[in-house]
N, C-alpha and C positions, 0 to 999 in steps of 0.2 A: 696756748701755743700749738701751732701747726706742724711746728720745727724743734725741739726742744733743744735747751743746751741751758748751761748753769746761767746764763742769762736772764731766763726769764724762772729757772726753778731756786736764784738763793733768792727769800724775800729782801734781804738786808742792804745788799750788797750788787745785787743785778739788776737789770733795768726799773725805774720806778716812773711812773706816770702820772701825770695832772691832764685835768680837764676844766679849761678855763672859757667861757659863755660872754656873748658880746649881744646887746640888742641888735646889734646890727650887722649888715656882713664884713667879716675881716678883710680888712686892706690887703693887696698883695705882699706887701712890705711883714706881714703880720702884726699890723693894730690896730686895735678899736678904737676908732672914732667916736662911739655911742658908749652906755654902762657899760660893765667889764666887770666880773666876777666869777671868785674861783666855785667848780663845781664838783668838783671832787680833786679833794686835798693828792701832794705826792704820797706814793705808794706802789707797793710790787705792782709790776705792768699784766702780771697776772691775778686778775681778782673779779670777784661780783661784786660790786655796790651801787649804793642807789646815788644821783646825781644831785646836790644840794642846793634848793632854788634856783633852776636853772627858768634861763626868761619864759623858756616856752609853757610854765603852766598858766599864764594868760590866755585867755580863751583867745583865736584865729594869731596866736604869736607863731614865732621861730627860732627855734634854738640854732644861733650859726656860733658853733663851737672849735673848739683849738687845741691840738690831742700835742702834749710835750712829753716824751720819753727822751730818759737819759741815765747814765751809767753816773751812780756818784763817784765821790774822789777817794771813797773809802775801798772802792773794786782793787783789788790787785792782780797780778799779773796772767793768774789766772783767767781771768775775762778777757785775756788781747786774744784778737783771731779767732772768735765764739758768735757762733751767730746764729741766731731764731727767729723763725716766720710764725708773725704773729695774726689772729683773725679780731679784731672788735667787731663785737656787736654790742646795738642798743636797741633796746628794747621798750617800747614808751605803752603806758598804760593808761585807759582814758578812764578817770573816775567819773561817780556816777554823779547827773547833776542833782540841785537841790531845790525846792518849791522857790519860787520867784512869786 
C-alpha cells in the first residue's frame, strides 16, 4: 500500500483480492469467453504470492488476467470513508529450459 489505512492493513476484515486468468482477452463486459481460472484464491489485498497455474506458463502464451478487490460483509463501520492507494506489481520469472 502506497496510502495506508485499516483497509489494506486488517488481513480479515479489509480489502481482499482474487486474481482470476482467462486464455483469452477479457470482454469489456468482464468475461471470458475462452478457459477461466482462479489464480490466486481471495485474500488480504496486501500480500506476496505466487500465481496458481496461471495460462501463461505455456511457452509464447498470455496471461490476460482480472484483479477483484473487495471489502467483505464482515467489515464494519469502521472501514466507511477509509481509503488506500494501492501499487501491484507482477513479477514473472522465466525458468530454465530443459534437453529436448
Amino acid at each position: 500500500a502506497t496510502t495506508s489505512s485499516i483497509l489494506d492493513s486488517d488481513p480479515a476484515n479489509g480489502l481482499q483480492m482474487s486474481v482470476e486468468s482467462c486464455s483469452v482477452a477479457w470482454a469489456a463486459d468482464g468475461t471470458c469467453s475462452g478457459a477461466q481460472r482462479t489464480v490466486l484464491a481471495p485474500g488480504p489485498a496486501v500480500r506476496t504470492a505466487d500465481l496458481a497455474d496461471p495460462f501463461g506458463l505455456t511457452a509464447g502464451s498470455t496471461d490476460h488476467l482480472a484483479v477483484t478487490l473487495g471489502v467483505p460483509a464482515s467489515a464494519g463501520d469502521a472501514f466507511r470513508g477509509q481509503s488506500s492507494a494501492l501499487s501491484l506489481t507482477f513479477t514473472a520469472t522465466q525458468r530454465d529450459g530443459g534437453s529436448r
